[in-house]
TIMI-2910 file (N, C-alpha, C, CB; in pm, 1 decimal, decimal comma, always signed):
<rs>
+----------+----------+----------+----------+----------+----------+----------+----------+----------+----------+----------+----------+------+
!      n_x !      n_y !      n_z !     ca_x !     ca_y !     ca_z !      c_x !      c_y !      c_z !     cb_x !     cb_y !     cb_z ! resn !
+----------+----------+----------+----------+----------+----------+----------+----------+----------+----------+----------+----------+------+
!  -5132,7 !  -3158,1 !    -39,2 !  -5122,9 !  -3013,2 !    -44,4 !  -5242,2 !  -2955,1 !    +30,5 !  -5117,8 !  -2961,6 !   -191,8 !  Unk !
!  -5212,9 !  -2840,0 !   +103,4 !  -5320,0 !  -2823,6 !   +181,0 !  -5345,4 !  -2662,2 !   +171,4 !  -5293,1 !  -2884,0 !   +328,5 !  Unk !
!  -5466,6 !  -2618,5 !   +172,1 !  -5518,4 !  -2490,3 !   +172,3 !  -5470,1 !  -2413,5 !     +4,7 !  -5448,6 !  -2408,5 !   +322,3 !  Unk !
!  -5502,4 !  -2533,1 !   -103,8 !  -5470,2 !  -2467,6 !   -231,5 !  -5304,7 !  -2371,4 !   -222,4 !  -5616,5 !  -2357,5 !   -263,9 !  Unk !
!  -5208,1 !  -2433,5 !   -185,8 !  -5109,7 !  -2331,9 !   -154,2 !  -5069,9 !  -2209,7 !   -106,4 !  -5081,0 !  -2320,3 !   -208,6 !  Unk !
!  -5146,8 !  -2223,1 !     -5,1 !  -5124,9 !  -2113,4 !    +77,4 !  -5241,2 !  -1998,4 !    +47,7 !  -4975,3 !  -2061,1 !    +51,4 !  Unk !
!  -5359,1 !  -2070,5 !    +16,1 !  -5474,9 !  -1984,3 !     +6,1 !  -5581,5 !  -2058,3 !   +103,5 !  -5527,6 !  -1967,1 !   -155,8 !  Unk !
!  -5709,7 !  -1934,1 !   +129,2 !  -5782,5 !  -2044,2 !   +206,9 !  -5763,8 !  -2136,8 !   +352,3 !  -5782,5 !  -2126,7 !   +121,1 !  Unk !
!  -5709,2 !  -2020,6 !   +459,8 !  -5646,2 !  -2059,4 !   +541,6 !  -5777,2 !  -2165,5 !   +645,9 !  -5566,6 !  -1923,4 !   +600,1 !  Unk !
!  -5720,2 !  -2242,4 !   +750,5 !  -5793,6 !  -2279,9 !   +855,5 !  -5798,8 !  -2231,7 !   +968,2 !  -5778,4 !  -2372,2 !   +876,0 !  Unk !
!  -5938,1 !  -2208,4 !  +1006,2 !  -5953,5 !  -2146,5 !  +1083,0 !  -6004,6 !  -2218,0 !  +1267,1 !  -6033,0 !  -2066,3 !  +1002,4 !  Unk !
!  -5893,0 !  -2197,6 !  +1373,3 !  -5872,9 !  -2256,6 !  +1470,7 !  -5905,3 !  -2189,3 !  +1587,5 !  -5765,6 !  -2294,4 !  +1466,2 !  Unk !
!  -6025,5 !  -2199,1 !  +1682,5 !  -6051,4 !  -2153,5 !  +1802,8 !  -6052,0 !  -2228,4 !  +1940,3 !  -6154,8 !  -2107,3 !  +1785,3 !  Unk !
!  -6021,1 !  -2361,4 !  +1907,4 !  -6030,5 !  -2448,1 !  +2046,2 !  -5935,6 !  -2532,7 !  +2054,7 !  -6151,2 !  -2528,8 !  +2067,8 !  Unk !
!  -5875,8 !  -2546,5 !  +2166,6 !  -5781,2 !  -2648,6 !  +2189,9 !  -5772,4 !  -2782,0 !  +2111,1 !  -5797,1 !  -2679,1 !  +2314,0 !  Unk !
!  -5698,7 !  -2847,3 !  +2090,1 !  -5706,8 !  -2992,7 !  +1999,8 !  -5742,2 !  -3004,4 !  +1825,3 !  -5833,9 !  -3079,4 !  +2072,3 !  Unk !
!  -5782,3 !  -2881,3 !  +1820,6 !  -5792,2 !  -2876,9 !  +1626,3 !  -5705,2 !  -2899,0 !  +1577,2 !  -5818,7 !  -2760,9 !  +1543,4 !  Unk !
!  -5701,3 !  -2982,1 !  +1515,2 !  -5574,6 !  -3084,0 !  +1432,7 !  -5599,7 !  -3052,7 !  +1258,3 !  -5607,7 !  -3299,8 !  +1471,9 !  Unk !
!  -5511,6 !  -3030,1 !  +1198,6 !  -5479,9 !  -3074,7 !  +1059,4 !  -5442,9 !  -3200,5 !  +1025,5 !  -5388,7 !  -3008,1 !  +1012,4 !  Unk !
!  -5389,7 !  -3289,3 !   +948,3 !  -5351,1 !  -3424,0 !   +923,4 !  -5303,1 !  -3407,3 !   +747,6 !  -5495,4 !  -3542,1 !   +962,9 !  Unk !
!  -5150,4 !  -3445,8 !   +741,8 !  -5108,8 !  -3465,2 !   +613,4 !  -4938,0 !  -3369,4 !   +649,6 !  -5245,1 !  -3391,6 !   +478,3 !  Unk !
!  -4906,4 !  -3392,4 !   +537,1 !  -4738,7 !  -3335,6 !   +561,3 !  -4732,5 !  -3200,6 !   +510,5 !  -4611,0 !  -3426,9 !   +472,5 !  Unk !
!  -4670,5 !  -3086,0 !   +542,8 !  -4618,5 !  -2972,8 !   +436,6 !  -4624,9 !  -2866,3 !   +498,9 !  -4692,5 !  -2951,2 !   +306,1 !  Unk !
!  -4632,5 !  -2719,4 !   +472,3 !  -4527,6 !  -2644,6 !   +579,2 !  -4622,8 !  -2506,4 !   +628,7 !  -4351,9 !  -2587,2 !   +487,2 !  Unk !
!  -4565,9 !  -2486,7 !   +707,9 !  -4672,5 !  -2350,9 !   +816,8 !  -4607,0 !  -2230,6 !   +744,1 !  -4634,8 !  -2335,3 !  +1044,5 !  Unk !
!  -4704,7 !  -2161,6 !   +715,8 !  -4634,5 !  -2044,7 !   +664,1 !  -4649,8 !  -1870,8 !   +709,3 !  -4669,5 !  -2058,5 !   +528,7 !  Unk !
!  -4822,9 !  -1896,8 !   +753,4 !  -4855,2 !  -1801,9 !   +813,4 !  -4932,2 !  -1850,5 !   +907,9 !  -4901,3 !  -1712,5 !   +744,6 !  Unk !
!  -4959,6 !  -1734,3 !  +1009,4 !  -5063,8 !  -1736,7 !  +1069,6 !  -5141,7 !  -1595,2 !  +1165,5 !  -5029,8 !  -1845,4 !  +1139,0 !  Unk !
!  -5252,0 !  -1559,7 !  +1110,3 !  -5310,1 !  -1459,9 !  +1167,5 !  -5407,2 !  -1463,9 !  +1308,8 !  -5374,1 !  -1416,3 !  +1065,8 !  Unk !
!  -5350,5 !  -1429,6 !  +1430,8 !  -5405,8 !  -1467,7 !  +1524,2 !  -5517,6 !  -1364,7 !  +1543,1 !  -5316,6 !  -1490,3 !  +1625,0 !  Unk !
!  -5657,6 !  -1359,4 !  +1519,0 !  -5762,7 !  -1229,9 !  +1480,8 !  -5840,5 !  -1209,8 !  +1682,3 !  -5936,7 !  -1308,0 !  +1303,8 !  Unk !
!  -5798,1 !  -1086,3 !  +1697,0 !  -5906,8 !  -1031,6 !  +1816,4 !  -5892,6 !  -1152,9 !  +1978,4 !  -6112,2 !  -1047,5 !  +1724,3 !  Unk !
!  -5744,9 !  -1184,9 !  +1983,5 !  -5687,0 !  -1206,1 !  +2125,2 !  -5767,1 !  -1115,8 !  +2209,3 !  -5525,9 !  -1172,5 !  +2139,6 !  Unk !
!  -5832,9 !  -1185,9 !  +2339,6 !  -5885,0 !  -1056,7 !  +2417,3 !  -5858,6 !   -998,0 !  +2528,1 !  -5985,9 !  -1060,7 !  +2439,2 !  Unk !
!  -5772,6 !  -1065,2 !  +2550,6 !  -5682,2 !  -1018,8 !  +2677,2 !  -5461,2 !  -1023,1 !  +2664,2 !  -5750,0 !  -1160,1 !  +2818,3 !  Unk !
!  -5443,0 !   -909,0 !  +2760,3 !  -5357,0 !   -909,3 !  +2695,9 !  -5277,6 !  -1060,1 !  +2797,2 !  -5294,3 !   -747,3 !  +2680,2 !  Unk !
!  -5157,6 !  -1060,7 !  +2744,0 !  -5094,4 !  -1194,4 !  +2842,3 !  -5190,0 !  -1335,0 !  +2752,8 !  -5157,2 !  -1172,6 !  +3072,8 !  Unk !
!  -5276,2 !  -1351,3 !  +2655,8 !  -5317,2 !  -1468,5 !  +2625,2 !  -5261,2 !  -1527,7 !  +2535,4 !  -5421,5 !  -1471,7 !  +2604,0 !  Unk !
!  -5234,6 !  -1596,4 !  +2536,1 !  -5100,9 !  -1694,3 !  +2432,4 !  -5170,2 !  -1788,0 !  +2377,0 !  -4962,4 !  -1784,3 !  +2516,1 !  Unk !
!  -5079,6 !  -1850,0 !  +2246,5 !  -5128,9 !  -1965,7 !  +2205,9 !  -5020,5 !  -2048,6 !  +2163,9 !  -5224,1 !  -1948,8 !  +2108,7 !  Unk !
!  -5034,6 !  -2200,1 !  +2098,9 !  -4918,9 !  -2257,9 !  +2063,1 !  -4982,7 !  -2383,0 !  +1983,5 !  -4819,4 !  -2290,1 !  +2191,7 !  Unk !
!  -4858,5 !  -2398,7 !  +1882,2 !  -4898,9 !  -2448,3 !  +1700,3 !  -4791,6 !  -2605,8 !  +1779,6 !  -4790,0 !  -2296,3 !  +1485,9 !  Unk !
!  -4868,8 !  -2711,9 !  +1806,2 !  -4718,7 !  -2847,8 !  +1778,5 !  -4761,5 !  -2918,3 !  +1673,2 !  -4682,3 !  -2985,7 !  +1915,1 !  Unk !
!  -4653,5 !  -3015,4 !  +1562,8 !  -4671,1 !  -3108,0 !  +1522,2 !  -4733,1 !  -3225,2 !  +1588,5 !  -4584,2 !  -3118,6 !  +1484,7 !  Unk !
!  -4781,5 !  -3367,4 !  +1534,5 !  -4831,1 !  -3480,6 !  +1592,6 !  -4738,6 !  -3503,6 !  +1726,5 !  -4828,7 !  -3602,3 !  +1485,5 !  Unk !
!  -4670,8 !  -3494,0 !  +1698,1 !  -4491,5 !  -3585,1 !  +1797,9 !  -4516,0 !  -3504,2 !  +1904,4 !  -4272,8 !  -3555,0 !  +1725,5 !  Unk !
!  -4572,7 !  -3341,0 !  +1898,0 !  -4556,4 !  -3247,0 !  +2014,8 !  -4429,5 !  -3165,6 !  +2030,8 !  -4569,3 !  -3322,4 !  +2134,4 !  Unk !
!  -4389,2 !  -3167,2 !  +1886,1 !  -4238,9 !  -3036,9 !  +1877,7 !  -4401,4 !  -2927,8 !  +1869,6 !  -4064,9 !  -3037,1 !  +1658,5 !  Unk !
!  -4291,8 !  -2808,5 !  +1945,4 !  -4370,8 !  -2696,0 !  +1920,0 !  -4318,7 !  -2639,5 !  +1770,4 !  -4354,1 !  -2586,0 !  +2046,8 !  Unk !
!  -4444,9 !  -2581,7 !  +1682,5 !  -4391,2 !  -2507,9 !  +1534,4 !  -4396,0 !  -2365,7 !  +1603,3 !  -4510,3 !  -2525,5 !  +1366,5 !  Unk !
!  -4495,9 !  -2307,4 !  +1639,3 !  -4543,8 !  -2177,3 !  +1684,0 !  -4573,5 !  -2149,8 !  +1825,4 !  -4655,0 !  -2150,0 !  +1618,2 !  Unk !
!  -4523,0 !  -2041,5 !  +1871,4 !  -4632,7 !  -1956,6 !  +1994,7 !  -4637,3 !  -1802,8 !  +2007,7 !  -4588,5 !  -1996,6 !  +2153,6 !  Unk !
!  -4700,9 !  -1751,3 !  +2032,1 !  -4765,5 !  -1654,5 !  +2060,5 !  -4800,6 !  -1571,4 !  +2195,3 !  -4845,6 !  -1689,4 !  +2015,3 !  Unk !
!  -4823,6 !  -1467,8 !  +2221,7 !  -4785,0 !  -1387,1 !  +2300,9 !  -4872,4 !  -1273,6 !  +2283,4 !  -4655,3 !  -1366,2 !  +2288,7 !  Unk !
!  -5041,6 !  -1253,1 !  +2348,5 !  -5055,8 !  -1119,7 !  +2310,7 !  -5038,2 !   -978,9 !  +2421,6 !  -5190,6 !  -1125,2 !  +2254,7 !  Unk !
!  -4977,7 !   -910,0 !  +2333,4 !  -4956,1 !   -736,4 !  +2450,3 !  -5022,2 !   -654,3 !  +2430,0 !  -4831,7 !   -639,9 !  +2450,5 !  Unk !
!  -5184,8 !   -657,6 !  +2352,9 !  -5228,1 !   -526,6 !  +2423,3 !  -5386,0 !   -641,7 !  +2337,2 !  -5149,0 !   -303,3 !  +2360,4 !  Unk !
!  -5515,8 !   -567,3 !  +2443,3 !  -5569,3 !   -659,9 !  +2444,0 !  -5645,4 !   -614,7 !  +2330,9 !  -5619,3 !   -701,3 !  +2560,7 !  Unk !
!  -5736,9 !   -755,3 !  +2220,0 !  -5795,8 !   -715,1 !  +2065,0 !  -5718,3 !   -680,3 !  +1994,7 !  -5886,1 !   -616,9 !  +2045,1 !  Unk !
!  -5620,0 !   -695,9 !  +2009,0 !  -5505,2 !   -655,1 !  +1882,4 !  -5512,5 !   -773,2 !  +1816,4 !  -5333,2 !   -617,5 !  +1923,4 !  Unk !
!  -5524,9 !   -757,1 !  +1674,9 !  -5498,4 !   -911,9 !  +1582,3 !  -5295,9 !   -887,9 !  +1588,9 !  -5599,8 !   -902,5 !  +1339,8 !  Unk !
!  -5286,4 !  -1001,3 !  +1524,0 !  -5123,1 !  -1053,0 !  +1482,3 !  -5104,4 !  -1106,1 !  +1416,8 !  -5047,2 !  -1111,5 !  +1538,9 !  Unk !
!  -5020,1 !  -1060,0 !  +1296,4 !  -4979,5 !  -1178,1 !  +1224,0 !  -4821,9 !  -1208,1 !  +1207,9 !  -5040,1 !  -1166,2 !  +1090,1 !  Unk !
!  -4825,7 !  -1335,3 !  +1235,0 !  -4671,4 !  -1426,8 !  +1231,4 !  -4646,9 !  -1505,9 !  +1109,9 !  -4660,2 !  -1544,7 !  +1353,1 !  Unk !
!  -4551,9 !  -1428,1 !   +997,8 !  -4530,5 !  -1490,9 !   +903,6 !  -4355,8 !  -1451,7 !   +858,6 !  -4650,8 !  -1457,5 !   +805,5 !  Unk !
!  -4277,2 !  -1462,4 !   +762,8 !  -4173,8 !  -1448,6 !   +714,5 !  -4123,4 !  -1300,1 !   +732,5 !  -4185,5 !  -1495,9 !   +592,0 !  Unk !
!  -4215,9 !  -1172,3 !   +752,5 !  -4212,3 !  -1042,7 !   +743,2 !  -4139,1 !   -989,7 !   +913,2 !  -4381,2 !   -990,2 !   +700,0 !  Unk !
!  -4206,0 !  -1072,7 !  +1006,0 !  -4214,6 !  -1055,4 !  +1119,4 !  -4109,2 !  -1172,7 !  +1196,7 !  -4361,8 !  -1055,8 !  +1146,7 !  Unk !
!  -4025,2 !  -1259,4 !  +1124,6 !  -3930,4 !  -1396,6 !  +1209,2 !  -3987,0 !  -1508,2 !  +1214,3 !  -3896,9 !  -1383,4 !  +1361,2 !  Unk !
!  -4086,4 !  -1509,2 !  +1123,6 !  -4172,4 !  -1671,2 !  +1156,3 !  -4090,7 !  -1745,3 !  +1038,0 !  -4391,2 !  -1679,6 !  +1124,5 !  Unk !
!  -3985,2 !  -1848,4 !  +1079,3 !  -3933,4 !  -1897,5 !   +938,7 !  -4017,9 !  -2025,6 !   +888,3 !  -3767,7 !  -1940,4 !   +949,0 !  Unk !
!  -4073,7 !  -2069,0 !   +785,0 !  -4141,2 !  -2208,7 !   +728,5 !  -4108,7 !  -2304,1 !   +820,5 !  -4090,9 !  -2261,9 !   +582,8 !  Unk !
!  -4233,3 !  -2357,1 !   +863,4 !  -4216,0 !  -2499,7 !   +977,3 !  -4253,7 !  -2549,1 !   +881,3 !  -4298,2 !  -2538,7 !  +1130,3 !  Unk !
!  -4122,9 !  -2668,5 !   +805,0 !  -4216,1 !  -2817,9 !   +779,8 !  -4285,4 !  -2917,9 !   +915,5 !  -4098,7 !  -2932,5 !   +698,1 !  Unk !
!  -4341,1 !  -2990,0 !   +875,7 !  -4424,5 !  -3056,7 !   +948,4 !  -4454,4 !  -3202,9 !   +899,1 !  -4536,7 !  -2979,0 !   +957,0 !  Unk !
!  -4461,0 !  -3302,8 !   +941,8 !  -4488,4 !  -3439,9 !   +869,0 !  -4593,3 !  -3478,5 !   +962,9 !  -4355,8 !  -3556,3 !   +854,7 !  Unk !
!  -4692,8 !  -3544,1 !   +895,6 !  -4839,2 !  -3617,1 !   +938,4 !  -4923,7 !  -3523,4 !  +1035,9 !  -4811,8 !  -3771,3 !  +1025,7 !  Unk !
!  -4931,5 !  -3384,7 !  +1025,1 !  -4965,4 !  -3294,0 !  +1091,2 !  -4937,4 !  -3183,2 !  +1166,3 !  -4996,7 !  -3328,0 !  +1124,8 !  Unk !
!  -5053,6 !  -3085,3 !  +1191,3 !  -5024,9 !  -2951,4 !  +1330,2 !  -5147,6 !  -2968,0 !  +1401,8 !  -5011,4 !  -2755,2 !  +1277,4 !  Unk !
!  -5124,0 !  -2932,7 !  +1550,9 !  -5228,5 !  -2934,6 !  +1665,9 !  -5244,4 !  -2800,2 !  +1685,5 !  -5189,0 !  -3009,6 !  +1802,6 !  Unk !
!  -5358,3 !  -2719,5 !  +1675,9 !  -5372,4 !  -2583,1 !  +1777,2 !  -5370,5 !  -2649,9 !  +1941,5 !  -5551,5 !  -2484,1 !  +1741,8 !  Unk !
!  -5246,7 !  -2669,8 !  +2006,9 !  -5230,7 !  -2703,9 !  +2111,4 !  -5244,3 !  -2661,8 !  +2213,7 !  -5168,4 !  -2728,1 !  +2114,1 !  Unk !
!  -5283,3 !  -2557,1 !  +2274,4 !  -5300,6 !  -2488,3 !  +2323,2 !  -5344,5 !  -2296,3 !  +2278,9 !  -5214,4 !  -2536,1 !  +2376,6 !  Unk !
!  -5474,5 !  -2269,9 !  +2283,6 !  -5542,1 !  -2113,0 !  +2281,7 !  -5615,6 !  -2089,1 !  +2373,4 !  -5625,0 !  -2073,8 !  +2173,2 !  Unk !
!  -5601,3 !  -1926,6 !  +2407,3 !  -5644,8 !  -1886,6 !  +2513,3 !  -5776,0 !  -1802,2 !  +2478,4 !  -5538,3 !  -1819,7 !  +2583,2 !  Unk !
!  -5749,4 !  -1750,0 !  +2372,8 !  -5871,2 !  -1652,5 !  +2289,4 !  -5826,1 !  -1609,9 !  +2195,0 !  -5931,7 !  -1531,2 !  +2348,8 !  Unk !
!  -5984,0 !  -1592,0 !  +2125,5 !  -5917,5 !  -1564,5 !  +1974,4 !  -5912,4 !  -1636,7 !  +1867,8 !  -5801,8 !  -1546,7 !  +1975,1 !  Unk !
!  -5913,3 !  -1632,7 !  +1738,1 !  -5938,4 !  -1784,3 !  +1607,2 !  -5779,9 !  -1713,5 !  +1586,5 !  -6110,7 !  -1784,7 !  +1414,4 !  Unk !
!  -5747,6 !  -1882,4 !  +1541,4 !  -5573,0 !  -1862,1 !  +1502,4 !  -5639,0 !  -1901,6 !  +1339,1 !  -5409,9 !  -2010,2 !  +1600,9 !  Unk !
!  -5639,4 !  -1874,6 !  +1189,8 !  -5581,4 !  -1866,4 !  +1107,8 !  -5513,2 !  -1925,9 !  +1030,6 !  -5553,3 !  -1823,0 !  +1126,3 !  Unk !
!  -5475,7 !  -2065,4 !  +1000,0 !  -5362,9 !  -2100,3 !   +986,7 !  -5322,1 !  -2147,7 !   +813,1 !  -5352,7 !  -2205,4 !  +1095,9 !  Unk !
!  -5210,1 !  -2108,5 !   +741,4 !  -5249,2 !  -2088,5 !   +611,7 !  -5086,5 !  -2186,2 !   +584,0 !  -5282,3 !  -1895,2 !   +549,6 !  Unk !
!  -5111,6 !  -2306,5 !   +504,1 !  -5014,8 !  -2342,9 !   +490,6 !  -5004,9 !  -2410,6 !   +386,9 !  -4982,0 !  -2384,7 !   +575,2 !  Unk !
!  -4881,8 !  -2514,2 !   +292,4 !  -4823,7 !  -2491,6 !   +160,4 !  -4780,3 !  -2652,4 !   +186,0 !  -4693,8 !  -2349,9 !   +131,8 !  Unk !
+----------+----------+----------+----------+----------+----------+----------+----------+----------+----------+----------+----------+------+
</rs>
């Protein structure tokens, strides 16, 4: 179980930050993107993509969760912040 159930998120600013263990993406707050056009992207170990991102106006935070079309990514033996352009991704999962 990771991040006390969905409390206590991790917090991700550089390419290759890995989690390790099984269970599911639920949110994620992408805080102070600084340009607009800078993207990011969430894969499991295997390299399925769970998440990506898209920012349109620049310093805008985002959050991608159930409210907004983000449906629960399970995940088995991990998530990669696989790619960020700017910005700490957040990542809070169950």
């Amino acid at each position: 179980m990771f991040n006390a159930a969905g409390k206590n998120p991790v917090s991700w600013t550089t390419n290759g930050q890995t989690i390790y263990g099984t269970g599911t993406l639920i949110k994620v707050y992408w805080f102070n993107p600084a340009n607009s056009g800078d993207t990011f992207t969430i894969t499991d170990l295997a390299g399925n993509v769970k998440l990506t991102g898209r920012c349109e106006n620049s310093n805008q935070s985002q959050i991608f969760d159930e409210s907004n079309g983000l449906a629960a990514q399970q995940f088995l033996n991990g998530l990669v912040c696989y790619q960020i352009s700017s910005g700490t991704l957040e990542v809070t999962i169950a």
